[in-house]
PQR file with spaces between the fields and no chain letter, atoms N, CA, C, O and H, PARSE charges and radii, in Angstrom:
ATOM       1  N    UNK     1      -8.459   -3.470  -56.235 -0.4000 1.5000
ATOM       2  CA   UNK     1      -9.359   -3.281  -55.113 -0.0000 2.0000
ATOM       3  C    UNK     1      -9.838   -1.831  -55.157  0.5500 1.7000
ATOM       4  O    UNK     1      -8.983   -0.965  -54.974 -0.5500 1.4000
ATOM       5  N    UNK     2     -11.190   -1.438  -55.394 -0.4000 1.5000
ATOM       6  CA   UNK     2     -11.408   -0.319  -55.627 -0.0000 2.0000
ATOM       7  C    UNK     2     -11.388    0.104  -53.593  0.5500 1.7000
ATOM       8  O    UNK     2     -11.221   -0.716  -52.690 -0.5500 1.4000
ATOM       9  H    UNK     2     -11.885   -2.142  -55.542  0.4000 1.0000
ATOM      10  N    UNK     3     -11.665    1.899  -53.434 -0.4000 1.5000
ATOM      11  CA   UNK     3     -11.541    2.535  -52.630 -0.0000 2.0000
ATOM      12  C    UNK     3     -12.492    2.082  -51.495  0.5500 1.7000
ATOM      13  O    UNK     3     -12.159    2.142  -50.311 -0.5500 1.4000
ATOM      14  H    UNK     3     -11.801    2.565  -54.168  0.4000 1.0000
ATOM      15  N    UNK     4     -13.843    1.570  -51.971 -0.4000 1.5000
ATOM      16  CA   UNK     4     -14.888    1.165  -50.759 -0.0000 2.0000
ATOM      17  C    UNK     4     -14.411    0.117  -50.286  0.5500 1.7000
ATOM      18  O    UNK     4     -14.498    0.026  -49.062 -0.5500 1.4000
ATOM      19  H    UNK     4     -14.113    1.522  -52.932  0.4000 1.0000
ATOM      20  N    UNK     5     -13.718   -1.087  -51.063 -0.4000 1.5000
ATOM      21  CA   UNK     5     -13.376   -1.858  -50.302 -0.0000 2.0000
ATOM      22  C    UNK     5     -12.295   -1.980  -49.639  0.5500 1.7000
ATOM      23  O    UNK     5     -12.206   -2.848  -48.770 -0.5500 1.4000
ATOM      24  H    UNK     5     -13.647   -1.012  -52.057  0.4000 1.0000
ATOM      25  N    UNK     6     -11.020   -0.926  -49.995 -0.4000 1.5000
ATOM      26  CA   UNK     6     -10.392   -0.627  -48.894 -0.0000 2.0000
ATOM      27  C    UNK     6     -10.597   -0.206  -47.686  0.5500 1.7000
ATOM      28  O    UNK     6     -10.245   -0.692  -46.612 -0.5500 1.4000
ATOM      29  H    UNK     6     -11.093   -0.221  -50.701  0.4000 1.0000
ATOM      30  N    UNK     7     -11.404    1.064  -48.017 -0.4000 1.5000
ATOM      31  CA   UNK     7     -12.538    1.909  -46.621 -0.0000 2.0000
ATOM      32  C    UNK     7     -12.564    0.593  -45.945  0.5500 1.7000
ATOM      33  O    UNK     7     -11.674    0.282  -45.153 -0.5500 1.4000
ATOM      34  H    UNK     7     -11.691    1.459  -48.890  0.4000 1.0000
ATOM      35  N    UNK     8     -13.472   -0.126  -46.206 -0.4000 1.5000
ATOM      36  CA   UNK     8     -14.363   -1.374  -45.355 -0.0000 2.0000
ATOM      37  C    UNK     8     -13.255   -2.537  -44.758  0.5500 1.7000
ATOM      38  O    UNK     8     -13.541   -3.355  -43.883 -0.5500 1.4000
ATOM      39  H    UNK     8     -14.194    0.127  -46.849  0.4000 1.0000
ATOM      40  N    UNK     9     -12.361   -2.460  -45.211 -0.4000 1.5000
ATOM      41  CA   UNK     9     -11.265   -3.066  -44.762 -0.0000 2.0000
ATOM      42  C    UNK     9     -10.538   -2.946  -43.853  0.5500 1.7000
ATOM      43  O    UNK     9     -10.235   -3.931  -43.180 -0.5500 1.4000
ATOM      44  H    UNK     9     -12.128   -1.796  -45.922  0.4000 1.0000
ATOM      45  N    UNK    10     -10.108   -1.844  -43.607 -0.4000 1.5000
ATOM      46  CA   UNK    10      -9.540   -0.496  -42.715 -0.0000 2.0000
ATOM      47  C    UNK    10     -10.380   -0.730  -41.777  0.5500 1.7000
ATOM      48  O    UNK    10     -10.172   -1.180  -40.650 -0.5500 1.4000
ATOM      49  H    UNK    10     -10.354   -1.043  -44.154  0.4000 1.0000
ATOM      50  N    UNK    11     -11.770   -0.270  -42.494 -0.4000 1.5000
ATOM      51  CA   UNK    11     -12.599   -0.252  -40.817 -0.0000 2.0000
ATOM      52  C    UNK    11     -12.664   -1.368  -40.383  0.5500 1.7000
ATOM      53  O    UNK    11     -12.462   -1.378  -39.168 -0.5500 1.4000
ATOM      54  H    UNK    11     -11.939    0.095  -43.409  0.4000 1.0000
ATOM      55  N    UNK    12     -12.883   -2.477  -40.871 -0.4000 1.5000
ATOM      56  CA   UNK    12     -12.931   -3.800  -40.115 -0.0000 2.0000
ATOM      57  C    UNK    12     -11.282   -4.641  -39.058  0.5500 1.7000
ATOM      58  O    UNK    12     -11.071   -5.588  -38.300 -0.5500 1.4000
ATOM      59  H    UNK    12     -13.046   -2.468  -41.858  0.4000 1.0000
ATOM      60  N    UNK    13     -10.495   -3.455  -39.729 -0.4000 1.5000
ATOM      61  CA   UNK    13      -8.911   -3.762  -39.313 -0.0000 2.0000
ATOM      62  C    UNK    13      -8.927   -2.966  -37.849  0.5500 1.7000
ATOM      63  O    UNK    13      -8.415   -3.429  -36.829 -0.5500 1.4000
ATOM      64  H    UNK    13     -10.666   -2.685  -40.344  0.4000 1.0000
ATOM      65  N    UNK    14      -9.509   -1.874  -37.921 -0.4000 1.5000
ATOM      66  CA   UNK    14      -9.283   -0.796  -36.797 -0.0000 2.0000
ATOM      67  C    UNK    14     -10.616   -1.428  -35.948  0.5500 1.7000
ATOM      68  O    UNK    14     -10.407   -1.164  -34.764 -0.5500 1.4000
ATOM      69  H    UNK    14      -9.925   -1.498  -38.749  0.4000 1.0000
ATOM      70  N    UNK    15     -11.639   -2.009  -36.059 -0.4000 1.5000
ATOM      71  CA   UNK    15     -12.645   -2.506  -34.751 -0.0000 2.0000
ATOM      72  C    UNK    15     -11.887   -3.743  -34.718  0.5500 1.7000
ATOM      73  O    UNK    15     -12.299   -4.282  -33.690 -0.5500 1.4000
ATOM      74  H    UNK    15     -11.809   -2.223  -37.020  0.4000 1.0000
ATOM      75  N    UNK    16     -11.074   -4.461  -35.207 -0.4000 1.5000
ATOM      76  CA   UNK    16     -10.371   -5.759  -34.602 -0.0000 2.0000
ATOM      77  C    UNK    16      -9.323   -5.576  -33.702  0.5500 1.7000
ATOM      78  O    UNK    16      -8.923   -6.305  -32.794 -0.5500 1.4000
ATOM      79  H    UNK    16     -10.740   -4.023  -36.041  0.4000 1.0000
ATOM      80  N    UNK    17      -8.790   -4.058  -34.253 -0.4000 1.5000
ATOM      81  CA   UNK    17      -7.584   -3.673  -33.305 -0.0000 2.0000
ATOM      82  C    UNK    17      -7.932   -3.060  -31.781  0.5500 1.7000
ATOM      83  O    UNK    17      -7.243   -2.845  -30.784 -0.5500 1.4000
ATOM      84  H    UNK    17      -9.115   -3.466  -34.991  0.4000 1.0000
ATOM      85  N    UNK    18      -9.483   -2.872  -32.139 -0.4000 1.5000
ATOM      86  CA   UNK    18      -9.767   -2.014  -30.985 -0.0000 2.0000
ATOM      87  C    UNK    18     -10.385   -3.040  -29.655  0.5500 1.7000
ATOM      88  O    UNK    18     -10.066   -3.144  -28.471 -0.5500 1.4000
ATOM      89  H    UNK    18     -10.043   -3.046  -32.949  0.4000 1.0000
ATOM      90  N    UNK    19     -11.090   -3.496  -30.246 -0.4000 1.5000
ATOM      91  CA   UNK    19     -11.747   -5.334  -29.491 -0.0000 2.0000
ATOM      92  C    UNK    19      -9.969   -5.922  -28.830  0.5500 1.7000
ATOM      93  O    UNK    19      -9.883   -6.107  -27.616 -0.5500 1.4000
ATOM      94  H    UNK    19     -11.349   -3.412  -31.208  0.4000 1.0000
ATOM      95  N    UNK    20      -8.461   -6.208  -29.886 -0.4000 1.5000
ATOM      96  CA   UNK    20      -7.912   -6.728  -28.955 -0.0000 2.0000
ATOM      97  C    UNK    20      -7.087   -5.747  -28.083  0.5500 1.7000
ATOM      98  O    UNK    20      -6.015   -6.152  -27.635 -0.5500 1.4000
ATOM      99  H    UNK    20      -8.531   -6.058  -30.872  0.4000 1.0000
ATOM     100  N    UNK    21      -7.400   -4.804  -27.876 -0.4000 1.5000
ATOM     101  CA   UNK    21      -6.995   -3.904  -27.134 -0.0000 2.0000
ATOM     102  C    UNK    21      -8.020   -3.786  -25.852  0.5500 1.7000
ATOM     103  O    UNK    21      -7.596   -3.879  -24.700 -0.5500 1.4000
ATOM     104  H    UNK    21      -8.271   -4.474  -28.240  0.4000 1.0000
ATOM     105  N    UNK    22      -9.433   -3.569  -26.165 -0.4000 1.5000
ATOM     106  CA   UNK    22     -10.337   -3.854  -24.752 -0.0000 2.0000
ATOM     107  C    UNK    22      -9.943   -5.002  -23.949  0.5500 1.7000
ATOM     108  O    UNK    22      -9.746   -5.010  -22.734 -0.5500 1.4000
ATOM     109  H    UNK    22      -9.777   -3.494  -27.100  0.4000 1.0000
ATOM     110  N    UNK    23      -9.844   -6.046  -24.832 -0.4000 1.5000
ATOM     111  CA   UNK    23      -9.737   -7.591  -24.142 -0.0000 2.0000
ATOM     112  C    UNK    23      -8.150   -7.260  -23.652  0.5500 1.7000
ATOM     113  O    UNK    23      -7.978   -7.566  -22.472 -0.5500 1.4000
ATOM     114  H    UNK    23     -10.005   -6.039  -25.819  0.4000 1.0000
ATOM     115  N    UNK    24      -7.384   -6.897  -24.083 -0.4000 1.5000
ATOM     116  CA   UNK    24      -5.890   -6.840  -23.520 -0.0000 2.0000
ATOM     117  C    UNK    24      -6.011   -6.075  -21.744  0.5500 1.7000
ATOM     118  O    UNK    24      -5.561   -6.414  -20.649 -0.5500 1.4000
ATOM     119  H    UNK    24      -7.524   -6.648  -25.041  0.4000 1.0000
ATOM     120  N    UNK    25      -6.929   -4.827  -22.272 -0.4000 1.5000
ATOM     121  CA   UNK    25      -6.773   -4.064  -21.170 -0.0000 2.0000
ATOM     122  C    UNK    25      -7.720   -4.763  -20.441  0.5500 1.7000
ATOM     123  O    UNK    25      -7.527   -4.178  -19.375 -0.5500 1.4000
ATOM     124  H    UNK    25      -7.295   -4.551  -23.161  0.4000 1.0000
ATOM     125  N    UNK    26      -8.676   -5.637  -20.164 -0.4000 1.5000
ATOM     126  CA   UNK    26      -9.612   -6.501  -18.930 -0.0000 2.0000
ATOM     127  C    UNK    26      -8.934   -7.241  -18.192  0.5500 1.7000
ATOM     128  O    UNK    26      -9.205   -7.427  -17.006 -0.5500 1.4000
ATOM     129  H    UNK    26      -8.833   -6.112  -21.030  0.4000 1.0000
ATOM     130  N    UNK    27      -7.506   -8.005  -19.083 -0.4000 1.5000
ATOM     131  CA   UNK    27      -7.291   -8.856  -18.795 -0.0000 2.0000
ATOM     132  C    UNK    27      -6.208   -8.425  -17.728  0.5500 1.7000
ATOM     133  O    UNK    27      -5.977   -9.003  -16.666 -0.5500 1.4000
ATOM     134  H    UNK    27      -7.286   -7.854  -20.047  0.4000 1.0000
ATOM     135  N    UNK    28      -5.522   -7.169  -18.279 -0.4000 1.5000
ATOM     136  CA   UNK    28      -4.370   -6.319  -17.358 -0.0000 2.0000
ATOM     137  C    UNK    28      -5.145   -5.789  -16.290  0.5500 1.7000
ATOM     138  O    UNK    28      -4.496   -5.942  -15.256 -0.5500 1.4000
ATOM     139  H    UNK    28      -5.710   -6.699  -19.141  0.4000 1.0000
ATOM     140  N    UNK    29      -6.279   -5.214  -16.054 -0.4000 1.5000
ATOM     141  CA   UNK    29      -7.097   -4.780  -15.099 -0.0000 2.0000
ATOM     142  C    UNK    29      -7.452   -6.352  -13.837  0.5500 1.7000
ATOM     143  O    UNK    29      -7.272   -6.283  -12.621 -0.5500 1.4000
ATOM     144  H    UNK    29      -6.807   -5.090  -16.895  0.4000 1.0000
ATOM     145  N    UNK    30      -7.838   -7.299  -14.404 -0.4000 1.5000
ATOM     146  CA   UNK    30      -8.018   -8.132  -13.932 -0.0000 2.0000
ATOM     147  C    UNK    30      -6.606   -8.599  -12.941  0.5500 1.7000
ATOM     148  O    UNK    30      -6.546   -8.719  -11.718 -0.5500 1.4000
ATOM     149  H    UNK    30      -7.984   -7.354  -15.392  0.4000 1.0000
ATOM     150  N    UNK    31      -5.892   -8.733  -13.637 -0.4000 1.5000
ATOM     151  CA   UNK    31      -4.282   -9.221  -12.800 -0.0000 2.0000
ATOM     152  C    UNK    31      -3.926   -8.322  -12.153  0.5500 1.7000
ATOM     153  O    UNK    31      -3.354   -8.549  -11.087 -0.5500 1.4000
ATOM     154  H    UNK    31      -5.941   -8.635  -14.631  0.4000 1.0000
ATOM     155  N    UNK    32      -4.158   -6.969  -12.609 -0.4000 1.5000
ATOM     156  CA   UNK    32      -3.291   -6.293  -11.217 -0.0000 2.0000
ATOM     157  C    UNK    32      -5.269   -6.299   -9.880  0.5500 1.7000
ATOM     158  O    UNK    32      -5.031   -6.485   -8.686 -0.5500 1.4000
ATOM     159  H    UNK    32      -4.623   -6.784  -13.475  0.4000 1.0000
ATOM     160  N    UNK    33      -6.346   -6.166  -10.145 -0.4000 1.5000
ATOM     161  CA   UNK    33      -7.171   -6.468   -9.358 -0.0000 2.0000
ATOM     162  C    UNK    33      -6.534   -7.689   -8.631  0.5500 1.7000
ATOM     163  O    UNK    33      -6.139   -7.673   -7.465 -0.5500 1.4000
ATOM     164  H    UNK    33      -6.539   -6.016  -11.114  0.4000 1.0000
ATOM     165  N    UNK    34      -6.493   -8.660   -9.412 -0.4000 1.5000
ATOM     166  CA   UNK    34      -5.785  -10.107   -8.564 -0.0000 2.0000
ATOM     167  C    UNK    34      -4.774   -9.813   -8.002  0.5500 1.7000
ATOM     168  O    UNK    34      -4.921  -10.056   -6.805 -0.5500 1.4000
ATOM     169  H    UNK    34      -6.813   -8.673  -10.359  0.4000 1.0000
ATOM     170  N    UNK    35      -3.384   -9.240   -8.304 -0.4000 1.5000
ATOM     171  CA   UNK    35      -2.207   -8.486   -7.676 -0.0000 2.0000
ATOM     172  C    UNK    35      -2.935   -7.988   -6.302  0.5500 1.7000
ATOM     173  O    UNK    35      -2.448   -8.571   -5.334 -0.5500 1.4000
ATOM     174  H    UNK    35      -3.264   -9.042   -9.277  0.4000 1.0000
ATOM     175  N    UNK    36      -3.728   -7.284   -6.034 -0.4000 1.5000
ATOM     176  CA   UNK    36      -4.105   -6.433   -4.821 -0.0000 2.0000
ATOM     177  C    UNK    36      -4.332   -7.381   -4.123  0.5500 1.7000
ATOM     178  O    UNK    36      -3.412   -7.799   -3.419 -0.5500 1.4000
ATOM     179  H    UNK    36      -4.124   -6.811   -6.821  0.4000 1.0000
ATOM     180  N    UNK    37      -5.510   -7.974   -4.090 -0.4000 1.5000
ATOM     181  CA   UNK    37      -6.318   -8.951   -3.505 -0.0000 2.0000
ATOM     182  C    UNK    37      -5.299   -9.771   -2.709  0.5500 1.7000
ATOM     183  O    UNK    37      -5.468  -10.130   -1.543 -0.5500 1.4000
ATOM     184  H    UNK    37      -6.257   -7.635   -4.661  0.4000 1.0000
ATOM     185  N    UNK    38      -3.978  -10.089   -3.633 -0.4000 1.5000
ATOM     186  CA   UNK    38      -3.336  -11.188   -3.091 -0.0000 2.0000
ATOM     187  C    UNK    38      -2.608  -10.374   -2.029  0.5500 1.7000
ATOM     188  O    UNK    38      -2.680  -10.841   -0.892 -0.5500 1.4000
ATOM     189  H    UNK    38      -3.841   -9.798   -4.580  0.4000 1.0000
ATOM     190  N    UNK    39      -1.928   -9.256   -2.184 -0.4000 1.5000
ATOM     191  CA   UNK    39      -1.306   -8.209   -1.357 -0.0000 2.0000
ATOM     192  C    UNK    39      -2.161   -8.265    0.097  0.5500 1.7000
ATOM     193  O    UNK    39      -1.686   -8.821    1.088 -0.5500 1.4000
ATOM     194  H    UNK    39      -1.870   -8.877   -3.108  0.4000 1.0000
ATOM     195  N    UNK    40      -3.560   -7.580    0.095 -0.4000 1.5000
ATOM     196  CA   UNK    40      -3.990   -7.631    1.248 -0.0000 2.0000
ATOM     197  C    UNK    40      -4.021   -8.774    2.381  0.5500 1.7000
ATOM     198  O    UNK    40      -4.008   -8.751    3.612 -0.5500 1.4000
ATOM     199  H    UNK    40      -3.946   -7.128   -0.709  0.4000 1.0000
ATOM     200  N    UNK    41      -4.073   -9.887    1.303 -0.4000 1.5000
ATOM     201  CA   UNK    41      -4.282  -11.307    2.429 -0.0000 2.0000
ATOM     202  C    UNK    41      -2.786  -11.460    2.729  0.5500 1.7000
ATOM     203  O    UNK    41      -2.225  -12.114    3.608 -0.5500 1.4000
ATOM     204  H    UNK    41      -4.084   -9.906    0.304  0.4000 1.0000
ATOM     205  N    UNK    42      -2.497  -11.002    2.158 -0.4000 1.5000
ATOM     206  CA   UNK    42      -0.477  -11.243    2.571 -0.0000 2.0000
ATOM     207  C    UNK    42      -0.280  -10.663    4.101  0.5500 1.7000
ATOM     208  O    UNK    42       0.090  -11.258    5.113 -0.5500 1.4000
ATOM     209  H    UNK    42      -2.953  -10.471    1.444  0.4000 1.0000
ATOM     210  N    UNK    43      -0.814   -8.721    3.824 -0.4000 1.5000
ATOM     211  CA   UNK    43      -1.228   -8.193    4.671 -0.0000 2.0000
ATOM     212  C    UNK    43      -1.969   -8.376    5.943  0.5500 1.7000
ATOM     213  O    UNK    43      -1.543   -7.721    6.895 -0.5500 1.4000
ATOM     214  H    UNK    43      -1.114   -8.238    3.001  0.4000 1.0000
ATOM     215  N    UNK    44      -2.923   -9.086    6.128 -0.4000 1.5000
ATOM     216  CA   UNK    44      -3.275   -9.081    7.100 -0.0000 2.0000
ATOM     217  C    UNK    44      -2.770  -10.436    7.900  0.5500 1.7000
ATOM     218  O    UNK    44      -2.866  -10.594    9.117 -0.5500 1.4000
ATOM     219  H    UNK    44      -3.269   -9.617    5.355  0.4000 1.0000
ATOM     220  N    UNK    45      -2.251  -11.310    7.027 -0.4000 1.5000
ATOM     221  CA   UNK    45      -1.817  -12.804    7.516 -0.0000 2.0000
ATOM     222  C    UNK    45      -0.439  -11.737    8.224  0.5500 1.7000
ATOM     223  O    UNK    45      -0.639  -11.563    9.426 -0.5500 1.4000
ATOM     224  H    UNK    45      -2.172  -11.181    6.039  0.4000 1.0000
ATOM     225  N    UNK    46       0.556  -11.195    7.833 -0.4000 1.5000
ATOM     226  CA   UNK    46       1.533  -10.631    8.830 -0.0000 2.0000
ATOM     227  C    UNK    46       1.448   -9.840    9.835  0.5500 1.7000
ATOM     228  O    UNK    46       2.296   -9.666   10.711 -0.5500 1.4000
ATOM     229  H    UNK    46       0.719  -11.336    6.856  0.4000 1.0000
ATOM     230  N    UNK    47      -0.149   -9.076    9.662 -0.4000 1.5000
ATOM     231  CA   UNK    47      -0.426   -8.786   10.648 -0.0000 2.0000
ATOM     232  C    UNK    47      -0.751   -9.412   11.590  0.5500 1.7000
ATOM     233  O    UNK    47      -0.340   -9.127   12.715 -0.5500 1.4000
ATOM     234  H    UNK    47      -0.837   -9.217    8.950  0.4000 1.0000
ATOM     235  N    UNK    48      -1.463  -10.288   11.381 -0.4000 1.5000
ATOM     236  CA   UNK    48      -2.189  -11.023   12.667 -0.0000 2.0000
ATOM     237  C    UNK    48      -0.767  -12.322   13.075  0.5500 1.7000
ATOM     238  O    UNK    48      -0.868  -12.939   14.135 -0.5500 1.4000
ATOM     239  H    UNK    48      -1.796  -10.520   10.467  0.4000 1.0000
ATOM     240  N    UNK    49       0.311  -12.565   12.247 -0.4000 1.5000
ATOM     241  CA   UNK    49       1.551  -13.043   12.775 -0.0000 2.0000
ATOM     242  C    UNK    49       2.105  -12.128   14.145  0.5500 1.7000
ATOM     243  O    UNK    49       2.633  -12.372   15.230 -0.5500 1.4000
ATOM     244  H    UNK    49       0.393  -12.064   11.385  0.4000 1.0000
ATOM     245  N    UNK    50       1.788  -11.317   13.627 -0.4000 1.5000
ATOM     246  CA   UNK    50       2.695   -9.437   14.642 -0.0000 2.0000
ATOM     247  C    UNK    50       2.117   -9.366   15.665  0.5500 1.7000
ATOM     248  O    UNK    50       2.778   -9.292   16.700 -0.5500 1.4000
ATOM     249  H    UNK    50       1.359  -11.119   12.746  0.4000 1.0000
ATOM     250  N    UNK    51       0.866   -9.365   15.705 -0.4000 1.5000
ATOM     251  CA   UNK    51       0.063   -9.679   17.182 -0.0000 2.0000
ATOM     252  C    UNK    51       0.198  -10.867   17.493  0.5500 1.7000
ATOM     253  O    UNK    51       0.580  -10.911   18.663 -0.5500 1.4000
ATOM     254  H    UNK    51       0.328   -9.425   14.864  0.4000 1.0000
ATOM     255  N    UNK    52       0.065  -12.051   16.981 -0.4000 1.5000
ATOM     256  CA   UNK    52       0.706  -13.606   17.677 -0.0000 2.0000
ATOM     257  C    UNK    52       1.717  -13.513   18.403  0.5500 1.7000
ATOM     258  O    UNK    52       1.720  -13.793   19.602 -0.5500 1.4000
ATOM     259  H    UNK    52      -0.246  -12.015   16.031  0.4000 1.0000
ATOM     260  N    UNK    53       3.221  -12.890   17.405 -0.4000 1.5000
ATOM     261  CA   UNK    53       4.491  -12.392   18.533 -0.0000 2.0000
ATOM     262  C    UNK    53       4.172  -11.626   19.072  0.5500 1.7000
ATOM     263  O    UNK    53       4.430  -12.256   20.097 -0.5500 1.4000
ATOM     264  H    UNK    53       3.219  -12.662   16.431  0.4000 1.0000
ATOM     265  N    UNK    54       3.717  -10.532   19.520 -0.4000 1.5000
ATOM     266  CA   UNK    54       3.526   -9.393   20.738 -0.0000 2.0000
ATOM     267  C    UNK    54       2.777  -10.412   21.762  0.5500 1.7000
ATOM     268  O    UNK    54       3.250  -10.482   22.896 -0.5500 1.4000
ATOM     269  H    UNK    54       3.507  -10.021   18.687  0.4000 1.0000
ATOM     270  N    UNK    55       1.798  -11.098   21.487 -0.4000 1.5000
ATOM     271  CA   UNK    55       0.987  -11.675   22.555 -0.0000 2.0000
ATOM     272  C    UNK    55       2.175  -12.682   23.108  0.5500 1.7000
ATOM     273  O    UNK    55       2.109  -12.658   24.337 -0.5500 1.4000
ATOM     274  H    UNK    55       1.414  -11.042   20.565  0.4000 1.0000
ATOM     275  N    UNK    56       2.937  -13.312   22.792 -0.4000 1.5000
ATOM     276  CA   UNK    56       4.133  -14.456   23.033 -0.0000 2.0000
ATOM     277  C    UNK    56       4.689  -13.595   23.746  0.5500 1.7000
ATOM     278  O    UNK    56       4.396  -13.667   24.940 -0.5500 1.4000
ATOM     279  H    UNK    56       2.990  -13.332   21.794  0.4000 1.0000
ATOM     280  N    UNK    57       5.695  -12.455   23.321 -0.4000 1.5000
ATOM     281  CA   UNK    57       6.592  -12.101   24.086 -0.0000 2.0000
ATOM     282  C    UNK    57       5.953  -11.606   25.345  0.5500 1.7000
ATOM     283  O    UNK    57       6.526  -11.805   26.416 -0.5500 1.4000
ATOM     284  H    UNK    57       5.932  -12.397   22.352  0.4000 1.0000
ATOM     285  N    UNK    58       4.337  -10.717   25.274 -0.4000 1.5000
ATOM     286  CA   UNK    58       3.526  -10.353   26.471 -0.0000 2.0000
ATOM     287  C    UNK    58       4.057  -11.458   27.601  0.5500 1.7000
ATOM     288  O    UNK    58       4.965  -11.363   28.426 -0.5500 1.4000
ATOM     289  H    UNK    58       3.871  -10.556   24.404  0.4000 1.0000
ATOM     290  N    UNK    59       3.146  -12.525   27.315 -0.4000 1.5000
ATOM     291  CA   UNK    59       2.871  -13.884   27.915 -0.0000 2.0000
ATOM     292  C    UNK    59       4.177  -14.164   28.680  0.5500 1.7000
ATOM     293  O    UNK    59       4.361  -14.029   29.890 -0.5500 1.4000
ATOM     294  H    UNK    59       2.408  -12.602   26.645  0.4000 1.0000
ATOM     295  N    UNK    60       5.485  -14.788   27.273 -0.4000 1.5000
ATOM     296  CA   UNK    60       6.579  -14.683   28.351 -0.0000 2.0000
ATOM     297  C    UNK    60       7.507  -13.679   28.803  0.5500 1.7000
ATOM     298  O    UNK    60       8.688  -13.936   29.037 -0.5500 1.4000
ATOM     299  H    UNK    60       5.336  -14.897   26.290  0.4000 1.0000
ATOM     300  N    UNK    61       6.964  -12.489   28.934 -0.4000 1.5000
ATOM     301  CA   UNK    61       7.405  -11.633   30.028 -0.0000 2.0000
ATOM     302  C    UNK    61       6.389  -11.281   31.578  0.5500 1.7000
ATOM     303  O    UNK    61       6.670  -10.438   32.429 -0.5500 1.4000
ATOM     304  H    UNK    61       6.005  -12.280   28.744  0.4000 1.0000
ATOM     305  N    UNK    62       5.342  -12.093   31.576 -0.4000 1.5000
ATOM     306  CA   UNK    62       4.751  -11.355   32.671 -0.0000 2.0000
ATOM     307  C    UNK    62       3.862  -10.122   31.953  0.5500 1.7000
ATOM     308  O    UNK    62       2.814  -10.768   31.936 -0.5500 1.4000
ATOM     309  H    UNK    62       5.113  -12.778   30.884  0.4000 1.0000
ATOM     310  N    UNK    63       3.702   -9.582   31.698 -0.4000 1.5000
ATOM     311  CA   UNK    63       2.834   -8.356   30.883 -0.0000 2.0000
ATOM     312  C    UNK    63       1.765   -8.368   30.395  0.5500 1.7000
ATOM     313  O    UNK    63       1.201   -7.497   29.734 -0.5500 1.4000
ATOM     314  H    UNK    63       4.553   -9.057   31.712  0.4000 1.0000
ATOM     315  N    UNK    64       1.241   -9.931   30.875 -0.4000 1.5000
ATOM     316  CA   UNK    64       0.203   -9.908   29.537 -0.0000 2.0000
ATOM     317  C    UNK    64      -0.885  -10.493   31.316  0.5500 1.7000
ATOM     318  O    UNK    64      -1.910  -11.174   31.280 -0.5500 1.4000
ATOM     319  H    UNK    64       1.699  -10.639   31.413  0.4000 1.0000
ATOM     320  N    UNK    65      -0.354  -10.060   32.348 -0.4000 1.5000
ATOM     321  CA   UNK    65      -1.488  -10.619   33.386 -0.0000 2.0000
ATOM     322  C    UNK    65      -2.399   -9.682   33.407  0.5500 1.7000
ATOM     323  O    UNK    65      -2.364   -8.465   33.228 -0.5500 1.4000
ATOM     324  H    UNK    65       0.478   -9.506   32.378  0.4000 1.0000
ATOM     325  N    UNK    66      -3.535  -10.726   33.749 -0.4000 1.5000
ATOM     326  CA   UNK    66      -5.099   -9.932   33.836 -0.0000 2.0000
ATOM     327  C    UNK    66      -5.211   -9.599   35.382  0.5500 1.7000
ATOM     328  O    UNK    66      -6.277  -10.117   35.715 -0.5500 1.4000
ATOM     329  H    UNK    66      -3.563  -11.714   33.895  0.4000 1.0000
ATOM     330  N    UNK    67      -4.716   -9.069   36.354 -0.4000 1.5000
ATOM     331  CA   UNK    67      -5.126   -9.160   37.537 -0.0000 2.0000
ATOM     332  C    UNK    67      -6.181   -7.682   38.046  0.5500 1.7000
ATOM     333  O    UNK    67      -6.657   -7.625   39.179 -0.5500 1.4000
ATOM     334  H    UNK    67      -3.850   -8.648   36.083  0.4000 1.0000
């Protein structure tokens, strides 16, 4: 195998390595994006649980009258 076609080899080895490395890192970007996403709705579903109980315990203590 003379030297050019090593060169050309190499280079075609190092843009294959580099392509599955972009695609690796989209795909890791993507899941932890999805990771968050799922976090917040977690988030606000316990929040709005937290005000459900505060409004309950309001209610049955008397505390929660509009007068």
């Amino acid at each position: 195998m003379d030297s050019q076609n090593m060169s050309y080899k190499a280079g075609q080895a190092k843009g294959e390595a580099q392509e599955k490395t972009n695609t690796m890192m989209d795909k890791a970007s993507n899941a932890a994006q999805s990771a968050q996403e799922s976090l917040q709705q977690v988030g606000n579903q316990m929040q709005a649980k937290a005000q459900e109980a505060a409004e309950a315990v309001k209610n049955a203590t008397g505390m929660n009258n509009n007068k």
